[in-house]
C-alpha positions in Angstrom: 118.9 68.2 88.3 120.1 70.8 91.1 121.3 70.1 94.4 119.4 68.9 96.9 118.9 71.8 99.5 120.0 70.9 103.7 118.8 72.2 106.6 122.1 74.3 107.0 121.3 75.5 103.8 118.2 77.5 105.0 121.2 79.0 108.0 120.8 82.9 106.7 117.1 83.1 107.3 116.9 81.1 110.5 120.0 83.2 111.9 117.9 86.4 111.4 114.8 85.2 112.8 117.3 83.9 116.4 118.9 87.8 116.3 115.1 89.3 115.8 114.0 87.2 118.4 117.2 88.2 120.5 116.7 92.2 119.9 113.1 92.5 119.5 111.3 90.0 121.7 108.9 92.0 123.0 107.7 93.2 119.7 104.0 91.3 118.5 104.7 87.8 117.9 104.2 87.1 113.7 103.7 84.0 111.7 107.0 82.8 110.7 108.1 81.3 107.4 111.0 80.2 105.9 111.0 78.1 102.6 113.3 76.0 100.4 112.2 78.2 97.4 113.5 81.3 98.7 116.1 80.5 100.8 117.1 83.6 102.2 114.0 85.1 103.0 112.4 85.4 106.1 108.7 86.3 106.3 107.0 87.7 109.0 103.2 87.4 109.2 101.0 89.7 111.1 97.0 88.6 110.8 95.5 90.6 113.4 95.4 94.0 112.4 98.0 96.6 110.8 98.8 98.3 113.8 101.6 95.7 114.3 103.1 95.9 110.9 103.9 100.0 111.8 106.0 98.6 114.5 107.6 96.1 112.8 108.5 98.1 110.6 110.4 101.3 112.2 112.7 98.1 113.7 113.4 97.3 110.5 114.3 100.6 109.2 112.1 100.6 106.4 111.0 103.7 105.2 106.9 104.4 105.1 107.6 104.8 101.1 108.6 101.1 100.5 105.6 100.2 102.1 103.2 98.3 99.1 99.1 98.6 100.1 96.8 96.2 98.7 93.4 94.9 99.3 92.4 91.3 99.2 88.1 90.8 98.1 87.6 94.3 98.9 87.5 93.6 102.9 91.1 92.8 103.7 93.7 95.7 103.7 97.1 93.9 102.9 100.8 96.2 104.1 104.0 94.9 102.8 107.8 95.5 102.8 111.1 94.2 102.5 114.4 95.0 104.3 117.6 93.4 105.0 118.2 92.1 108.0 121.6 90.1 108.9 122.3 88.6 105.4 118.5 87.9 105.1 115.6 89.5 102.9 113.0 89.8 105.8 109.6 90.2 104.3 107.0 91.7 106.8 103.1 91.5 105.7 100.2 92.3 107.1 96.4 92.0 107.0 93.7 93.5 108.3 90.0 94.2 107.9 89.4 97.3 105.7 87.8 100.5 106.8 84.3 99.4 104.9 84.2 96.2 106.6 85.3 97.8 110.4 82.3 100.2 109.6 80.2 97.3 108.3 80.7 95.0 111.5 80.0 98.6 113.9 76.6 99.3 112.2 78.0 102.6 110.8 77.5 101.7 106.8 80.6 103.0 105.7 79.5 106.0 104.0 81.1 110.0 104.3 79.5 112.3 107.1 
């Protein structure tokens, strides 16, 4: 049986999101997570476009080549990355609607000019 995991014990995670908060508050606000199974990450959520993952992620310092693209029932563009950030593994994600479905909701049909 392992040891029962304590508030304190989720202290690396929490201390990054207070010195993100600290030096980056006026950068878009994300959906925070921090979990008993990883108990060192951080996760930042961004669910209302990419643009805000771009930011995100020059303050992080992460390069656009560790940047992972995925796509979620072919009309959700997913970004994601990992960096460390003061002891923590921050992961940053982000969705967003994919260019088909953009064109699709604007009448243009998604096809080449």
């Amino acid at each position: 049986m392992s040891e029962l995991l304590t508030l304190a014990g989720l202290s690396v995670p929490m201390r990054a999101l207070r010195m993100l908060a600290a030096e980056y508050g006026d950068l878009p606000a994300p959906a925070v997570g921090v979990s008993t199974i990883y108990p060192e990450r951080l996760e930042l959520s961004l669910h209302k476009g990419l643009g805000a993952f771009e930011v995100w992620r020059a303050a992080l310092g992460i390069g656009p080549d560790e940047v992972e693209f995925g796509e979620q029932a072919g009309s959700i563009w997913t970004l994601q990355a990992s960096a460390l950030y003061a002891g923590a593994e921050v992961r940053l994600v982000a969705y967003g609607p994919s260019l088909d479905s953009v064109r699709a909701g604007t009448g243009d049909g998604g096809g080449d000019a």
